[in-house]
C-alpha positions as CSV (number, residue, x, y, z in Angstrom):
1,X,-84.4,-100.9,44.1
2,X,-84.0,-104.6,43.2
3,X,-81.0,-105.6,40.3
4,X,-82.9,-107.6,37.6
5,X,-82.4,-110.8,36.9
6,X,-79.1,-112.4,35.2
7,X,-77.1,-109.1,35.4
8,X,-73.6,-109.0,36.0
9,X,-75.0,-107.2,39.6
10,X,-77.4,-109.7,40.4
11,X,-74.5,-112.0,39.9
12,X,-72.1,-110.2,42.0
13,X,-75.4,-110.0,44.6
14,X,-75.2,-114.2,44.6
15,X,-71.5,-114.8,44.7
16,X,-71.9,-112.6,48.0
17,X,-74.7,-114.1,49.5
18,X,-73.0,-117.7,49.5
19,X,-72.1,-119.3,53.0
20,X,-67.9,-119.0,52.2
21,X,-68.8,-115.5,50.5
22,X,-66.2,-114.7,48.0
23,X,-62.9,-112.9,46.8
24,X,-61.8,-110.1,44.8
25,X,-59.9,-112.6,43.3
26,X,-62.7,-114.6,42.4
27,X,-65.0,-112.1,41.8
28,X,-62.6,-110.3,38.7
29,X,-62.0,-113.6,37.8
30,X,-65.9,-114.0,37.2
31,X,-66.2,-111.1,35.4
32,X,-62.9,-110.0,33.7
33,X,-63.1,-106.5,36.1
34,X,-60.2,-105.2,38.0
35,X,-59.5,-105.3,41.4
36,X,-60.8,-101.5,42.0
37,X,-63.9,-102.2,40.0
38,X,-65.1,-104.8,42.3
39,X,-64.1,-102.5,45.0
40,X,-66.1,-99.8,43.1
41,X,-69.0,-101.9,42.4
42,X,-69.5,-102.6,46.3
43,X,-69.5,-98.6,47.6
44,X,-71.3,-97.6,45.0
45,X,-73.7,-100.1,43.4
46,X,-74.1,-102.3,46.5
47,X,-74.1,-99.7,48.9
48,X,-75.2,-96.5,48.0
49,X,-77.6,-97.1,45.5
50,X,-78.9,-100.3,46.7
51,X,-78.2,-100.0,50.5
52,X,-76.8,-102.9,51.2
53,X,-73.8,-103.8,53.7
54,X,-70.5,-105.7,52.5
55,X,-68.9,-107.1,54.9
56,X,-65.4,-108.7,54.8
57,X,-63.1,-110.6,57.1
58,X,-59.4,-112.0,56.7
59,X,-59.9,-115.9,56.5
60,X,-56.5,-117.8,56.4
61,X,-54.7,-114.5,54.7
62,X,-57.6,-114.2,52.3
63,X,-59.9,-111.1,52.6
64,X,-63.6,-112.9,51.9
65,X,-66.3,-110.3,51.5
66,X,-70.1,-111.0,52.2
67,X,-73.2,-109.3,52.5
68,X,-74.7,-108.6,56.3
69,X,-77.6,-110.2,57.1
70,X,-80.9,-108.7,55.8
């Protein structure tokens, strides 16, 4: 299954398939969620519904998360 267009999860979809990937901090700041709501969004949404793979690393003390290349 695809997200459609302009939803909050084709957003979130975008923010993680950029180069410098991006933060929890950024990502509630985005969309007003809380920290465990991101977090939720990725197991759930992202991975068990849509089947994709977030990845994260530490980056200067920073936790970035990505998606894995398709």
């Amino acid at each position: 299954p695809q997200p459609r267009d302009g939803t909050k999860q084709a957003q979130l979809i975008a923010m993680l398939r950029r180069k410098e990937g991006a933060t929890i901090a950024q990502i509630t700041e985005a969309f007003g969620w809380e920290p465990h709501t991101v977090r939720g969004a990725f197991a759930g949404a992202l991975k068990k519904k849509l089947g994709l793979t977030v990845t994260s690393e530490k980056i200067e003390g920073t936790r970035v998360y990505r998606l894995a290349s398709e």
